[in-house]
C-alpha positions in Angstrom: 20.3 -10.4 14.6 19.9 -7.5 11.7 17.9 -7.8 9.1 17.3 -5.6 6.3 13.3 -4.5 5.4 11.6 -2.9 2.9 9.6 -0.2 4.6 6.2 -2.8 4.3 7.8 -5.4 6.4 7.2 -3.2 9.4 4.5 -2.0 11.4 3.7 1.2 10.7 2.9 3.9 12.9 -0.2 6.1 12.9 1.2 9.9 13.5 -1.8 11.6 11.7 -1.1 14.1 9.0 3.1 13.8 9.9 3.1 10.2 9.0 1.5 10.1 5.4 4.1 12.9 4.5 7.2 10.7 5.6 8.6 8.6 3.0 11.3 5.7 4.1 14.0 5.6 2.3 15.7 2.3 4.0 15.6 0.3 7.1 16.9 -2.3 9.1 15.4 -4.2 11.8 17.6 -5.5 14.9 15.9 -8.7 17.1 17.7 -8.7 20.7 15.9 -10.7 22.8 12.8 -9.6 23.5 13.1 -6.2 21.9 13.1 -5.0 18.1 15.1 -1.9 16.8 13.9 -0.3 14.0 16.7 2.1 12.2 14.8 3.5 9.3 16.0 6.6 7.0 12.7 8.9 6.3 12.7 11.9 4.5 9.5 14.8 4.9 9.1 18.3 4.0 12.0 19.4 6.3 14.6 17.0 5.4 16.1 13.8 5.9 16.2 12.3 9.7 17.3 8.6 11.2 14.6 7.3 13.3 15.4 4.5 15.9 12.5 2.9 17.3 12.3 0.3 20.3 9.6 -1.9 20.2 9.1 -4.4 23.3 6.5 -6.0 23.8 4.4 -3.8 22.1 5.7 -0.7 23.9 7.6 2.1 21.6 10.2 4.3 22.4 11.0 6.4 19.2 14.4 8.9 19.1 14.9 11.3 15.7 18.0 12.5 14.8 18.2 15.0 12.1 20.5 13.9 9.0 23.2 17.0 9.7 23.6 15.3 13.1 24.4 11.8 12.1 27.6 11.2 11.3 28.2 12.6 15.2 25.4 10.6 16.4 26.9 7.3 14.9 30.7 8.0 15.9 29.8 9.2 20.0 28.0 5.4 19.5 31.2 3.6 18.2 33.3 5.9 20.9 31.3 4.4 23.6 31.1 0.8 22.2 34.7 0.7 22.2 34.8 2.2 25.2 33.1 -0.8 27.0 35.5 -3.8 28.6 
């Protein structure tokens, strides 16, 4: 199920100084099962990144991946989707 957010529907993560210079731009939230995706579009002093974050059962698995490398990111994902039987 997807869902779109506003960046205060979500728990927010405590990352010291890094965090309160991130701003969210956007974000979705996917439920499967017993996990939650987070997909959220932040923005800090060095740019614009995607940050996917896991969350099950209260354990977090977090990848960044700089804005310049998205559009690659995204389409290696739909290569391999497709790729499944």
């Amino acid at each position: 199920m997807i869902h779109s957010s506003s960046p205060y529907d979500r728990p927010q993560f405590s990352e010291g100084f890094a965090a309160k210079s991130v701003r969210t731009l956007a974000t979705e939230k996917i439920e499967v099962e017993y996990k939650t995706f987070f997909l959220d579009l932040q923005e800090n002093h060095r740019g614009r990144f995607l940050r996917i974050t896991e969350d099950a059962g209260g354990r977090r698995e977090t990848v960044i991946v700089p804005i310049e490398n998205a559009r690659e990111f995204t389409e290696s994902l739909k290569r391999i989707v497709v790729a499944v039987p």
